[in-house]
C-alpha positions as CSV (number, residue, x, y, z in Angstrom):
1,X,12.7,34.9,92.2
2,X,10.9,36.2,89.5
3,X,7.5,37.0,89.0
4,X,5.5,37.8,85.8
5,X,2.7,40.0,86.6
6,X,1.8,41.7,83.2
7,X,2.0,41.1,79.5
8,X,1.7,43.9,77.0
9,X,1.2,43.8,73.2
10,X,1.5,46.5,71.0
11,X,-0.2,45.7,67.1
12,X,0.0,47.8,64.5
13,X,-3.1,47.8,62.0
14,X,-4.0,49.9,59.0
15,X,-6.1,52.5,60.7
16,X,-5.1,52.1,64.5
17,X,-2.5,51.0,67.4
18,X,-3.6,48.0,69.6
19,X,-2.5,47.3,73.0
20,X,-2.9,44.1,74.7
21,X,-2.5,43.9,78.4
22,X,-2.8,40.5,80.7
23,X,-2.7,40.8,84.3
24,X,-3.9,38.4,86.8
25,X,-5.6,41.0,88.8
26,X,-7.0,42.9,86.1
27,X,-7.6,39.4,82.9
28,X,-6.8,40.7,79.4
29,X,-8.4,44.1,77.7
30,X,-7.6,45.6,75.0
31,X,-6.6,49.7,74.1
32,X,-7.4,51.0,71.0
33,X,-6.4,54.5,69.3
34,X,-5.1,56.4,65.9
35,X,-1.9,57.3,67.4
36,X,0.6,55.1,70.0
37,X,0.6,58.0,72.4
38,X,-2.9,57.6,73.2
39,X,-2.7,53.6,73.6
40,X,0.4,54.3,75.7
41,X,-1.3,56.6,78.0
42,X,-4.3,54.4,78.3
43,X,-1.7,51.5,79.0
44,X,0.1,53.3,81.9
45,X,-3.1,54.7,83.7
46,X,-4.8,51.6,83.7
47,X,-1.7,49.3,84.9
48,X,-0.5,52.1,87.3
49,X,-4.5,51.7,88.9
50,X,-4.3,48.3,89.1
51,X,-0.4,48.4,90.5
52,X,-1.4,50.9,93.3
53,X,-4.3,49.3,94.6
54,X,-3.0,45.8,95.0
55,X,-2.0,44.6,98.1
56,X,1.6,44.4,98.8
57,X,3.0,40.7,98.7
């Protein structure tokens, strides 16, 4: 069975990348940079935080 644990948006404004992320452990927040390596990194870290300290199901 499949689960959904995370959404992530990536928006593209005039000035900046947006990224979106939803998570049930971690609610929705939102990443902000000038370049989509930044938001990306940001993205990762903070998902692969949340990932590693959740307990195992």
């Amino acid at each position: 069975m499949e689960e959904l644990i995370c959404s992530v948006e990536f928006l593209r404004g005039t000035a900046e990348i947006v990224a979106r992320v939803s998570s049930e452990a971690g609610g929705v927040r939102e990443y902000r940079g000038s370049n989509s390596t930044t938001v990306i990194d940001q993205v990762i870290n903070d998902l692969q935080e949340e990932f590693e300290s959740a307990p195992a199901s």
